[in-house]
BATI-512347 format. One record per residue (C-alpha): residue in three letters; y, x, z; residue number from 1. Coordinates in steps of 0.001 Angstrom, whole numbers. Example, Ala and Ser with C-alpha at 12.3 -4.5 7.8 and 13.67 -1.06 7.14 Angstrom:
! residues 2
type | yy | xx | zz | seq
ALA | -4500 | 12300 | 7800 | 1
SER | -1060 | 13670 | 7140 | 2
***
This chain:
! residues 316
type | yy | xx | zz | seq
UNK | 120696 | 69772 | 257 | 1
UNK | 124047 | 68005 | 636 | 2
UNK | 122265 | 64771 | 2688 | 3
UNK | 120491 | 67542 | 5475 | 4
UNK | 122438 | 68895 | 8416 | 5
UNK | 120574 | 71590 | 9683 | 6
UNK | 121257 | 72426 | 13531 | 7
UNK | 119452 | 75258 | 16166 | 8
UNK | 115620 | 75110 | 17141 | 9
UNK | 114639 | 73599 | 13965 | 10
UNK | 116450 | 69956 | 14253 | 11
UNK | 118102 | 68438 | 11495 | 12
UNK | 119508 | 65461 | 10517 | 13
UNK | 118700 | 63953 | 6942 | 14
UNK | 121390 | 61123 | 5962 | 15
UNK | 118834 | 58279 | 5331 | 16
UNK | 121580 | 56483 | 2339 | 17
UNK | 120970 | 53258 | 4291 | 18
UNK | 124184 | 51048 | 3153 | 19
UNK | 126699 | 54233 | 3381 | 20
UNK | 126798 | 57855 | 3656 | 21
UNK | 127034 | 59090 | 7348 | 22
UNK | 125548 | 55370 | 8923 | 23
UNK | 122073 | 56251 | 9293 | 24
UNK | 120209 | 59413 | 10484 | 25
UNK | 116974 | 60456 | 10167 | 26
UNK | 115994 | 63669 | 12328 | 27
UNK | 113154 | 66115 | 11695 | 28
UNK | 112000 | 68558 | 14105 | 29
UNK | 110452 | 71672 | 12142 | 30
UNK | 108099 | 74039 | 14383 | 31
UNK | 106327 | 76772 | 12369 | 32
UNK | 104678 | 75286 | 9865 | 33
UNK | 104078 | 71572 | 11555 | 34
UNK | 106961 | 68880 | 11738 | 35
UNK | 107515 | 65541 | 12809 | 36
UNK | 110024 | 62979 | 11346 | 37
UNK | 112193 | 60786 | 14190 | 38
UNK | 112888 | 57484 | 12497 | 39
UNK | 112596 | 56836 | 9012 | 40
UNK | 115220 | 54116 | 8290 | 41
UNK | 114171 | 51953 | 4977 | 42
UNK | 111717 | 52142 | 2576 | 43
UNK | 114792 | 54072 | -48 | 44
UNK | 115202 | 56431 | 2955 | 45
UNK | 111758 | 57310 | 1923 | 46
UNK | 112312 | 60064 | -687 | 47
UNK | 114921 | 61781 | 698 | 48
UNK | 112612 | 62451 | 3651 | 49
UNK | 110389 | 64022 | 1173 | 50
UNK | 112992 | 66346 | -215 | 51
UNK | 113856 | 67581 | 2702 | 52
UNK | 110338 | 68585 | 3889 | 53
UNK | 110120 | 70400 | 262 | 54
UNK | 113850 | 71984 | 807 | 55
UNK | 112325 | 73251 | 4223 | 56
UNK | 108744 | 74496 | 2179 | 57
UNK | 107034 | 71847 | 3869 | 58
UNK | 104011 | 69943 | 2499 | 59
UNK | 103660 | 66224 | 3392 | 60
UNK | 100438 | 67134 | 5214 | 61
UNK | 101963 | 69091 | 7366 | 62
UNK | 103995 | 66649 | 8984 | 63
UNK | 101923 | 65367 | 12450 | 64
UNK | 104077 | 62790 | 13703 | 65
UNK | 106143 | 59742 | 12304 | 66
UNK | 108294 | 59243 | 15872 | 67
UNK | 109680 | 55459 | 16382 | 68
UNK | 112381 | 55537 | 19103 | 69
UNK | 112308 | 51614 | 18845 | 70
UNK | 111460 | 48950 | 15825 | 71
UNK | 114413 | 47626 | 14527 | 72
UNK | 113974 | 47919 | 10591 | 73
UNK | 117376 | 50911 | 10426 | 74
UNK | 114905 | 53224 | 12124 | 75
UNK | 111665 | 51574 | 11017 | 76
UNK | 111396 | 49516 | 8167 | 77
UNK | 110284 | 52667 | 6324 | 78
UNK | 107501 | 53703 | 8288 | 79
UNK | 104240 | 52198 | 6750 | 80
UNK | 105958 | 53206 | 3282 | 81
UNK | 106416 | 57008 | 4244 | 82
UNK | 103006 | 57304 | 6223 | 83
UNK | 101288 | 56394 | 2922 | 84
UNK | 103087 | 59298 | 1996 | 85
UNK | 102482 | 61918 | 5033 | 86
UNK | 98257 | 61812 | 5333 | 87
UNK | 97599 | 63642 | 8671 | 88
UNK | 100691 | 61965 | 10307 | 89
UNK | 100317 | 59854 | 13488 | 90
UNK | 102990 | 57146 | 14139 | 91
UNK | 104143 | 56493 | 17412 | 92
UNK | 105732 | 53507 | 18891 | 93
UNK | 106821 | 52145 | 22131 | 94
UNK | 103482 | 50105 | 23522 | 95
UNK | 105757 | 46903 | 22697 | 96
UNK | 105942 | 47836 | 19234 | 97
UNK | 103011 | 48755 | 18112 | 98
UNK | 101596 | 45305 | 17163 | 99
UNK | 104604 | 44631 | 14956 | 100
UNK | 104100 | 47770 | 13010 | 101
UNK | 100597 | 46851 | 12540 | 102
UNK | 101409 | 43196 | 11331 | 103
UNK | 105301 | 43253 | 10608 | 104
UNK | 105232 | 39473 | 9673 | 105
UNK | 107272 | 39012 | 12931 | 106
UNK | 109354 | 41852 | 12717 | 107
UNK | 110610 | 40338 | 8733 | 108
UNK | 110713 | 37036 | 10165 | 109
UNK | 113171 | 38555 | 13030 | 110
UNK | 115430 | 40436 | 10664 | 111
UNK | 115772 | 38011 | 8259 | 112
UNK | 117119 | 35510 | 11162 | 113
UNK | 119641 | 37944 | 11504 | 114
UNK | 120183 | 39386 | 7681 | 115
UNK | 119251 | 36309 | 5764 | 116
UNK | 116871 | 36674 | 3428 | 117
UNK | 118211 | 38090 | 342 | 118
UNK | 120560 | 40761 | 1994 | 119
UNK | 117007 | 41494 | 4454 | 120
UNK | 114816 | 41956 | 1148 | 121
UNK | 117376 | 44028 | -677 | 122
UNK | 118225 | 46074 | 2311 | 123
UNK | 114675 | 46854 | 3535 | 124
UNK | 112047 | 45411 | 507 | 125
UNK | 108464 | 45406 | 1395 | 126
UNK | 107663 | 46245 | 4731 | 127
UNK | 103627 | 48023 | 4659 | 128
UNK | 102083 | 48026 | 7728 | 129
UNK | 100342 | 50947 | 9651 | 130
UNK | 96905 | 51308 | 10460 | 131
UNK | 95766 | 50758 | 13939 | 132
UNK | 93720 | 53981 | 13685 | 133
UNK | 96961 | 55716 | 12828 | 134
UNK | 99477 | 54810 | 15839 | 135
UNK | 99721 | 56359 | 19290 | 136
UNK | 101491 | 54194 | 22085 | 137
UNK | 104491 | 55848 | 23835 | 138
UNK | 104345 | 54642 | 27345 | 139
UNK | 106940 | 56068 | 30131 | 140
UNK | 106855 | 59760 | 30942 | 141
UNK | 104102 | 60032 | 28055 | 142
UNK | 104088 | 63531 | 25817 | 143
UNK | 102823 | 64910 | 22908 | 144
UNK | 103011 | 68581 | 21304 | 145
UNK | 104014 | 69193 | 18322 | 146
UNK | 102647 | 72797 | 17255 | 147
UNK | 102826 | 73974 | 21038 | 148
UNK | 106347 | 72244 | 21505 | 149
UNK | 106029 | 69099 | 23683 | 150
UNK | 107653 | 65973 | 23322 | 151
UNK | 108522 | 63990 | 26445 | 152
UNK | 109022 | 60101 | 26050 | 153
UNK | 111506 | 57523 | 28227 | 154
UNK | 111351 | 53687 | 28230 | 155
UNK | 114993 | 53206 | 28091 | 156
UNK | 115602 | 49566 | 27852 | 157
UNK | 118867 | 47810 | 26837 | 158
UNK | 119307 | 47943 | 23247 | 159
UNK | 115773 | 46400 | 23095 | 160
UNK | 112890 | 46659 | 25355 | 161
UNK | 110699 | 48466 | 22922 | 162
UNK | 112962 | 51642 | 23129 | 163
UNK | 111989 | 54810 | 23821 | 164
UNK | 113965 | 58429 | 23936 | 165
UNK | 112499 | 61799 | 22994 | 166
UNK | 113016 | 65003 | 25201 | 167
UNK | 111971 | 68081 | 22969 | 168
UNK | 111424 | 70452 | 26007 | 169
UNK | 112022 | 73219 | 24018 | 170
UNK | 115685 | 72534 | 22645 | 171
UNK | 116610 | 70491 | 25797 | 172
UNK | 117692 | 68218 | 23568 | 173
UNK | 117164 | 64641 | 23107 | 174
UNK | 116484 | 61849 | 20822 | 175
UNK | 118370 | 58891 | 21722 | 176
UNK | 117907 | 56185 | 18812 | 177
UNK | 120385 | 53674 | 19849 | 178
UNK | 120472 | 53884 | 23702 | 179
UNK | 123329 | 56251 | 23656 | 180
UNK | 125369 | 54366 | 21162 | 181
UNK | 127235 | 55098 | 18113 | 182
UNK | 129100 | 57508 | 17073 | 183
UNK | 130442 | 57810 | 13471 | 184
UNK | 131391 | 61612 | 12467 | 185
UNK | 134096 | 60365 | 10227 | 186
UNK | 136305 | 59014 | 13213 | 187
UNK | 135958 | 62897 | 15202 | 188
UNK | 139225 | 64067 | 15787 | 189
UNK | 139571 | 68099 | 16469 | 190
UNK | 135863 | 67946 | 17727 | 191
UNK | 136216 | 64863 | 20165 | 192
UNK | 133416 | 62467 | 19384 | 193
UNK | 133094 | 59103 | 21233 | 194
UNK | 130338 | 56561 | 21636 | 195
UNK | 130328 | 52654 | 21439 | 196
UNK | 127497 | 50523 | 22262 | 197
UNK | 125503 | 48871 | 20142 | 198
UNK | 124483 | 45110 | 21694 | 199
UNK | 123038 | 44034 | 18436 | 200
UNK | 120218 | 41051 | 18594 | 201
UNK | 117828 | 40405 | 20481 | 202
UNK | 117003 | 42014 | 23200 | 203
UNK | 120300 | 43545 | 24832 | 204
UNK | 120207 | 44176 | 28591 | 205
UNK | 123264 | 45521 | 29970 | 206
UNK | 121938 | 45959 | 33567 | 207
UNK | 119187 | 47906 | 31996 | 208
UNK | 121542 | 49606 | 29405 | 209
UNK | 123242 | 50764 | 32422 | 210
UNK | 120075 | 52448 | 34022 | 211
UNK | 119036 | 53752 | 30744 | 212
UNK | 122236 | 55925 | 30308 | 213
UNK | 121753 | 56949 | 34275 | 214
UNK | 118223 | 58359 | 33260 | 215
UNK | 119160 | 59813 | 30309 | 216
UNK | 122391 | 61747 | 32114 | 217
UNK | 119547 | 62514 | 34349 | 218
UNK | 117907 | 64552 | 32263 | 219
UNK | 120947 | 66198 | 31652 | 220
UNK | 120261 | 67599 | 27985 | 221
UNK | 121967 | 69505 | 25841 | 222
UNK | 122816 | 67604 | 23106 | 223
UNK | 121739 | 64053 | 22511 | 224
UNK | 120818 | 62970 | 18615 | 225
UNK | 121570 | 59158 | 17924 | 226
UNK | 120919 | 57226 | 14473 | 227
UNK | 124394 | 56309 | 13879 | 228
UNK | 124725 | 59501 | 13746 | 229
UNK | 123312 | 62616 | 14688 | 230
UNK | 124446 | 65441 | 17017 | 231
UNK | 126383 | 64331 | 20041 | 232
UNK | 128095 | 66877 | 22963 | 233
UNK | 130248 | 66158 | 25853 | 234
UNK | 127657 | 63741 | 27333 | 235
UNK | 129128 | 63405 | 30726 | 236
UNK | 132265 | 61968 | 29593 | 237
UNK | 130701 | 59703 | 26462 | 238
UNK | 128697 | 58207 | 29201 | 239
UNK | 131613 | 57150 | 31534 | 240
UNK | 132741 | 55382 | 28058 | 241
UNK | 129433 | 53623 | 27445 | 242
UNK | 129079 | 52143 | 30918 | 243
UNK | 132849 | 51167 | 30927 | 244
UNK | 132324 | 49416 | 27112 | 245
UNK | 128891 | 47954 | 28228 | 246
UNK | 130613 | 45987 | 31044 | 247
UNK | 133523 | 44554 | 28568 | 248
UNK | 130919 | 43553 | 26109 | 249
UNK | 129167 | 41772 | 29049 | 250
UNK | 132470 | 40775 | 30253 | 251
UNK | 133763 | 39506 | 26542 | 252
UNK | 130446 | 37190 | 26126 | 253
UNK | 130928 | 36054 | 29846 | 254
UNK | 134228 | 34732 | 28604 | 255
UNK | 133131 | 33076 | 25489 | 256
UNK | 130496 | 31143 | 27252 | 257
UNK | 131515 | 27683 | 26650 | 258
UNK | 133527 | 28167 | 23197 | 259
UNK | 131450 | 26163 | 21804 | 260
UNK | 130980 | 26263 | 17290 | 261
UNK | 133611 | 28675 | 17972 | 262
UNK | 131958 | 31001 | 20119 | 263
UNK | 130741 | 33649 | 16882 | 264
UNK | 133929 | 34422 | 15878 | 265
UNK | 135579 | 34374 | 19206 | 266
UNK | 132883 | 36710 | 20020 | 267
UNK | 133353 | 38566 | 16564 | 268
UNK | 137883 | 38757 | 17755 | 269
UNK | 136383 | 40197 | 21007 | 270
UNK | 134380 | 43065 | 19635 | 271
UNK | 136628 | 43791 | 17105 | 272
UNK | 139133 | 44256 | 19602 | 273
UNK | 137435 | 46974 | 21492 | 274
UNK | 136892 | 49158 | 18963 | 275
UNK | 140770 | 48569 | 17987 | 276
UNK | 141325 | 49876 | 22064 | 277
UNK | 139240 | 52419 | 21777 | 278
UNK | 141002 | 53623 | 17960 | 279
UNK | 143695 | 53647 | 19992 | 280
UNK | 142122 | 55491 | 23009 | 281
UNK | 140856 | 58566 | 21046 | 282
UNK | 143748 | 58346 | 18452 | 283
UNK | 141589 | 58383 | 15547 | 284
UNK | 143728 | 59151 | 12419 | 285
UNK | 141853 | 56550 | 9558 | 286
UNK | 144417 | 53046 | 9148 | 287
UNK | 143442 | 50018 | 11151 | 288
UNK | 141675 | 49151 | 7958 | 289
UNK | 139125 | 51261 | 7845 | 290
UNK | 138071 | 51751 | 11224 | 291
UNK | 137354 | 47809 | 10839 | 292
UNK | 135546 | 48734 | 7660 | 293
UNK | 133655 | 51188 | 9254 | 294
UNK | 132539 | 49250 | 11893 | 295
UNK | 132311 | 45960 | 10390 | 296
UNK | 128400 | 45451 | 10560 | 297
UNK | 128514 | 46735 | 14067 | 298
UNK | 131188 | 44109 | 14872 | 299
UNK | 129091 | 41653 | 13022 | 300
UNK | 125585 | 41879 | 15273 | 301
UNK | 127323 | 43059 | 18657 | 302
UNK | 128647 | 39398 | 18145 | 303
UNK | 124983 | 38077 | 17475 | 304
UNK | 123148 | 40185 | 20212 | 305
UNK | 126157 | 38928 | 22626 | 306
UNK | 125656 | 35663 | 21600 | 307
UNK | 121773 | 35668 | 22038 | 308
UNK | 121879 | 37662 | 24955 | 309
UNK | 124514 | 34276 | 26811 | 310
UNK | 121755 | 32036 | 26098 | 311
UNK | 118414 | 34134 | 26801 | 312
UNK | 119979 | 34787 | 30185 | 313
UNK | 122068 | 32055 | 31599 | 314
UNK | 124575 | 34974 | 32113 | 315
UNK | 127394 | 34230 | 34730 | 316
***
């Protein structure tokens, strides 16, 4: 299957097709004959999901757990679509987030502030909800097994406060959602991968971004799997970049504060910026162009979260 990236101790990625090729990951973790899906981007992800549990001889009912590492409708707005589809799975969901997967009126109302409407109902369609009776709360330090192998969750705050990360105990690897950043495989030069943060509205925290990467280091996995996109190595030193890039985004905004109707797009120069440094930084070898082009949503709601994050805050 050219859209699944199949890694060690059963973890793959399956490339979602959410707006580009190589955006938007979807990872499954495959033990014996049980499996459970982490994130499920939009409701178009939904069938390639499904051929990758049949390209693996897997049976939608024998998939246990839909795994949320937070709400935002990249990694969820699929997930009352694809648990009509999965009948003994369980969803789970940060405590935060289970009432908007129940009743996503707020959760459409949210991205379409964002999206607009028409780009929000063409990029994610119908959002279904979840039955209550189906969806187990996450808390801190909570766990679940799948088929013996136990799954260890984190509330790691920062990107949104309904975020959790997965620790499969048996890999030692972990599942990091958007806590850990992005990191587009196109831009990998000779191996070297890098990670940018991702600030996007409404609920970024940098002070608790900042502890969030601490505990994660903490654990001190092996690899870490984020949406945008997949396997990530060489933690230590992507880290040290995320903390650093966390305090310019925090520092950018900071600077912006009184711009005034030009504040977006001075915000939008700023971002843009940074990822120009940090082309520079790691030398990546696509033109100016399309780095921008690659990144161009990103730039887009960093702005927006930056923005939000000023005024939710009083920031100084």
């Amino acid at each position: 299957m050219a859209h699944v990236i199949d890694y060690e101790f059963g973890i793959s990625a399956i490339d979602s097709g959410y707006q580009r090729p190589l955006l938007d990951a979807i990872h499954l973790i495959v033990e014996g004959d049980r499996a459970a899906v982490i994130d499920t981007a939009a409701n178009s992800s939904v069938p390639r999901v499904l051929d990758a549990l049949h390209g693996k001889g897997l049976r939608p009912e024998q998939v246990d757990y839909v795994i949320l590492t937070h709400i935002h409708l990249d990694h969820a707005g699929g997930a009352g679509l694809l648990m009509s589809q999965l009948p003994n799975a369980r969803l789970t969901v940060h405590p935060r987030g289970t009432r908007h997967m129940i009743d996503p009126g707020k959760l459409i109302a949210g991205t379409i502030a964002v999206y607009g409407e028409e780009a929000s109902r063409r990029l994610y369609g119908e959002i279904m909800p979840v039955p209550r009776s189906r969806v187990i709360e996450t808390p801190h330090e909570s766990s679940l097994e799948l088929n013996g192998r136990e799954l260890v969750f984190f509330d790691t705050p920062g990107h949104a406060r309904h975020h959790v990360c997965v620790l499969d105990t048996r890999s030692g690897h972990l599942f990091a959602g958007d806590t850990f950043g992005l990191s587009y495989r196109e831009l990998d030069l000779n191996g070297r991968q890098f990670a940018f943060p991702t600030t996007s509205p409404t609920q970024f925290d940098p002070d608790a971004a900042h502890r969030s990467l601490e505990l994660i280091l903490g654990l001190k996995p092996g690899a870490i799997y984020v949406t945008h996109y997949s396997q990530v190595r060489d933690l230590a030193r992507m880290g040290v970049d995320l903390h650093r890039l966390i305090d310019a985004h925090a520092e950018l905004a900071r600077r912006e504060r009184d711009a005034g109707p030009a504040r977006h797009e001075r915000l939008k120069a700023g971002v843009k910026q940074l990822v120009l440094d940090e082309a520079q930084r790691y030398s990546w070898q696509l033109p100016r162009e399309q780095v921008l082009e690659v990144f161009a949503g990103d730039i887009e709601i960093n702005a927006q979260g930056l923005a939000i994050w000023l005024d939710a805050s009083g920031a100084a």
